[in-house]
N, C-alpha and C positions, 0 to 999 in steps of 0.2 A: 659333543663336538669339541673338541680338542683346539684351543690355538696355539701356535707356534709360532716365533719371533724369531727375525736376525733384526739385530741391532746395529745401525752404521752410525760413525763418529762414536762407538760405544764409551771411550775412555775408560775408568776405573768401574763402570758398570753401574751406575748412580740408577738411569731407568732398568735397565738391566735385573737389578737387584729388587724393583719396586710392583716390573711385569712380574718376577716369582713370588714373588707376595703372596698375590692379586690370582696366580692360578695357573699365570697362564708359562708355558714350557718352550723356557728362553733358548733355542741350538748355539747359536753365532755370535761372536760381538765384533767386530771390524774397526779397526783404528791404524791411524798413522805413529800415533805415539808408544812406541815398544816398550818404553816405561811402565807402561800401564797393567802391562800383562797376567803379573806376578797377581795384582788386585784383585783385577778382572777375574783370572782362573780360581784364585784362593777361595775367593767368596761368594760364587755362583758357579753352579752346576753346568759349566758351561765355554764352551771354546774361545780364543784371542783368536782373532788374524791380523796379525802387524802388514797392514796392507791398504793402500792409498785408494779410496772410494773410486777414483779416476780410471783405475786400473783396475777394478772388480767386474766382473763380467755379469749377466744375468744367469747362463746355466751354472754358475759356483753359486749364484743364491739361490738356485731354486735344487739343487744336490742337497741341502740343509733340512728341507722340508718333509713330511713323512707322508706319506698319500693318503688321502682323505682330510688332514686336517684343514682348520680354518687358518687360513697362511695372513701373517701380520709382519711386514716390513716398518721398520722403523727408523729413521734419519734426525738426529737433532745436529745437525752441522753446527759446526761452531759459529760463534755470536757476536764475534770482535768485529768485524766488519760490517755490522747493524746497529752496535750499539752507541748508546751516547753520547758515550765516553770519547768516540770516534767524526761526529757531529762536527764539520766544517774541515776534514779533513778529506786530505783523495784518498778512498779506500780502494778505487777502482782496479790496481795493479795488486790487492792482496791476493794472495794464493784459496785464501781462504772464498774469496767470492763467489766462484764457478761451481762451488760444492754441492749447492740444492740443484742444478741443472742437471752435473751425474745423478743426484737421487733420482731426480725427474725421470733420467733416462732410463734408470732400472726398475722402476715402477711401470714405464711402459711396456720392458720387456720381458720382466719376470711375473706383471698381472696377479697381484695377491690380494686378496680377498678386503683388508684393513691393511690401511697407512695411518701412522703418526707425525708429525714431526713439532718441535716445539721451538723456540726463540726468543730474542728480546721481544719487548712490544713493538719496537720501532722496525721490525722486519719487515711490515706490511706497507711501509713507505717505499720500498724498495722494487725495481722491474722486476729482478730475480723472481721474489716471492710472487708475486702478481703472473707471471710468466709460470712458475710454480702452481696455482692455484688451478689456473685455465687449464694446461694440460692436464689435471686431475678430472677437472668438468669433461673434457673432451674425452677422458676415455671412462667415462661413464660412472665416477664416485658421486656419491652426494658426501657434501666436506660440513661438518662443525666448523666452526673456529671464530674462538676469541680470546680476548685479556683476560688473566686469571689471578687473581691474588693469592699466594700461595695461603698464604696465612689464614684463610678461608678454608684448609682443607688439612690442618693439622700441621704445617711445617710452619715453624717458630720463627718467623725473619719475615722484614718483610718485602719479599721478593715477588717481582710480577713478570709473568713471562704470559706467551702469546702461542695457545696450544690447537693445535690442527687434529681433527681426526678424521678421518676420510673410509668408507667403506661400498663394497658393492652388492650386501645384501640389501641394505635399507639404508633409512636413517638413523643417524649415529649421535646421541651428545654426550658430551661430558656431565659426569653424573654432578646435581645441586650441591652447594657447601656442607660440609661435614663439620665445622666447628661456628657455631653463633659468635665465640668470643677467642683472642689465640690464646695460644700457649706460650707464655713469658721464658723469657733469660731464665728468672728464677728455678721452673718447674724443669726444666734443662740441665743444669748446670749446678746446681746449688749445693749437690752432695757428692762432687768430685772434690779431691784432696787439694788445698790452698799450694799454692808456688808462687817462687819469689822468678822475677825478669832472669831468663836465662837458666832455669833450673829445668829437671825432668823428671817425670813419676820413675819412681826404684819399678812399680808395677804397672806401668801401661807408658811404653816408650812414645807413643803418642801425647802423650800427655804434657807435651813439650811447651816451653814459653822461651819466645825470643827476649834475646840479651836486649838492653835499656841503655843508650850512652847515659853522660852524667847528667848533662840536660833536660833528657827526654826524663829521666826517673824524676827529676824535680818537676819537671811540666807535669807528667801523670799524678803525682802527689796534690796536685793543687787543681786537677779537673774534678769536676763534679760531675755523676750521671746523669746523661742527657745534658751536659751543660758544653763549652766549647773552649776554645784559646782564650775567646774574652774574659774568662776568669781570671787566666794565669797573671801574676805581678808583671809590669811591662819588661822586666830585664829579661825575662822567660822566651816571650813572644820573640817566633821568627822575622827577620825582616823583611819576606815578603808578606806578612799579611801586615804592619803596619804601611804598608801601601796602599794605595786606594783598591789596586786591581786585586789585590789579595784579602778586601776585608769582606767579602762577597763568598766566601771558601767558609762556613763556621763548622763543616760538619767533618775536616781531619781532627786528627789528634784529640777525640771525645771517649767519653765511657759510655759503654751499655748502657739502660736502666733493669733494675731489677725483673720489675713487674710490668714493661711491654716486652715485645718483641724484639729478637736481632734486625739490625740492619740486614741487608745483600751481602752475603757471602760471595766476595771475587778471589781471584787467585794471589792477591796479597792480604787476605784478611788477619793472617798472626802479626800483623807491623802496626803499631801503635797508631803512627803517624799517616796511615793511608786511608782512614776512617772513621766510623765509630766502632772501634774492634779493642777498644780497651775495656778491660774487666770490672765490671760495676763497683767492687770494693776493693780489690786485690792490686796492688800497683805494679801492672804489667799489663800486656795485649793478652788478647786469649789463646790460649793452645791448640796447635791441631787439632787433640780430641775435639774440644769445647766446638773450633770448626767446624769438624766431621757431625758432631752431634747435631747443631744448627741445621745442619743440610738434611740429616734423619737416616744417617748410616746407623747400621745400629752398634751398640758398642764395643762388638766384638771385629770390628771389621779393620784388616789389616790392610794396609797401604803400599809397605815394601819389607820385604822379605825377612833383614835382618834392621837392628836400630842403626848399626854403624852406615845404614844405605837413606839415611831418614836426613833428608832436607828440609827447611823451613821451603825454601824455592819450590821446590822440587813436589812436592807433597801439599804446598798450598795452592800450585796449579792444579796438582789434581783433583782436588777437595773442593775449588772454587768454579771449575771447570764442567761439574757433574751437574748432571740433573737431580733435584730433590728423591731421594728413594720413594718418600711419600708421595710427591707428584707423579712418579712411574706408579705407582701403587694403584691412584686415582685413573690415570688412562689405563689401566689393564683391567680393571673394576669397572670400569665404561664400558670396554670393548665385552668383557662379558656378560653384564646385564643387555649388551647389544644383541647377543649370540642367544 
């Protein structure tokens, strides 16, 4: 029994890449962001629609599917409007909000056999989601879902998302952890070629490190891994964390440690100053590669088409944006032991 996936909010194919893994035979991936595309096609077997979920009909998704198979829909809408980061703010006017209501909608009308969708943790605070879950009940799914440590399942960081699986044969879970202990910076990263702040691999354009003004390279010289600003000599230190409300902040401007885990990959992780996304020994932030790797693309996977089209911006939204390939690996691994 064959499953077959259209992927919506696909971006650069993060799950995309992790359901082929895993077996299962990705047709579709749908995004708003035409950037993407180039990614998306390059390195999976598999179609872009530069096309706004709002605007996607159900008989275009259900054109995708090949008769007989076991049909799996999949929606990880974006997460800015659930996440923390966003916490006391009105997200109510983002564009981004109403996104799980069209998935909703096309789940009701195109009826496929397995749904996924994944999230911040904090999605389940939300009417949307909750609104989201019931209509699944109502047309008849039995749903999984819970918090997931990634790091539990072989992706090196540690990031926590909040994964849905939903099916109408039975029941469905997400299969038990696959790693007792994670996989470190070290075991990642440790046999890519050293760079200095601002330089780039001769052989893997990816392999890029953002430029360092002249302060930030002396702050980076004087952080320790796993340690914070409070190291730095006081002339170092920005002025807003000698502020009260700023000394509460210790986890910018940090380094890796070797031997845990990355941090959360976001869409500014190559900037020094936006995390702990500085390189454990190396005095710089870490490279897209180094990003890309943390997320479990594997390392041949290209971004954008030529180097001259390679943005720190541009390339770290995409990077930070994805779903762990290993986490798509795990729900496609799921859904088959389901099958």
């Amino acid at each position: 029994m064959q499953i077959e996936a259209v992927d919506l909010f696909c971006g650069v194919g993060g799950l995309t890449a992790g359901l082929i893994k895993s077996g299962i035979k990705v047709k579709a991936g749908y995004d708003i962001a035409h950037e993407c595309q180039f990614a998306y096609e390059h390195n999976n077997n598999a179609i872009f629609v530069h096309k706004d979920v709002a605007e996607v009909t159900a008989s275009e998704i259900s054109s995708w599917y090949s008769e007989g198979s076991v049909r799996l829909l999949a929606g990880c809408a974006p997460c800015q409007p659930f996440s923390t980061y966003n916490q006391g703010r009105d997200t109510s006017t983002d564009k981004k909000w109403p996104l799980l209501y069209h998935f909703s909608r096309l789940i009701r009308e195109v009826n496929p056999e397995l749904v996924t969708m994944e999230n911040v943790p904090d999605v389940i605070r939300h009417k949307v989601y909750q609104d989201f879950v019931k209509e699944l009940e109502s047309l008849g799914y039995i749903i999984s879902a819970k918090e997931v440590a990634c790091v539990d399942y072989g992706v090196p960081q540690t990031r926590c998302r909040h994964v849905l699986l939903a099916s109408k044969i039975g029941k469905v879970e997400l299969l038990p952890p696959t790693h007792s202990s994670p996989i470190t910076v070290r075991e990642v990263i440790k046999d890519l070629e050293p760079l200095k702040a601002g330089e780039r691999s001769d052989n893997d354009p990816l392999h890029s490190a953002a430029n360092l003004s002249e302060i930030n390279l002396k702050r980076i010289q004087h952080s320790k891994p796993g340690g914070t600003w409070r190291d730095w000599p006081e002339d170092l230190r920005a002025e807003c964390h000698k502020k009260d409300s700023g000394r509460s902040y210790p986890s910018v401007y940090g380094r890796m440690e070797w031997d845990k885990p990355a941090p959360t990959m976001t869409t500014l992780c190559y900037g020094f100053g936006n995390g702990r996304f500085g390189h454990p020994e190396q005095d710089r932030g870490i490279s897209l590669r180094e990003a890309a790797l943390f997320q479990t693309f594997p390392e041949y996977y290209q971004f954008v088409e030529t180097p001259k089209q390679l943005s720190f911006k541009g390339v770290g939204r995409m990077i930070g944006n994805a779903v762990p390939v290993r986490l798509g690996e795990i729900i496609g691994l799921s859904f088959k032991s389901h099958i």
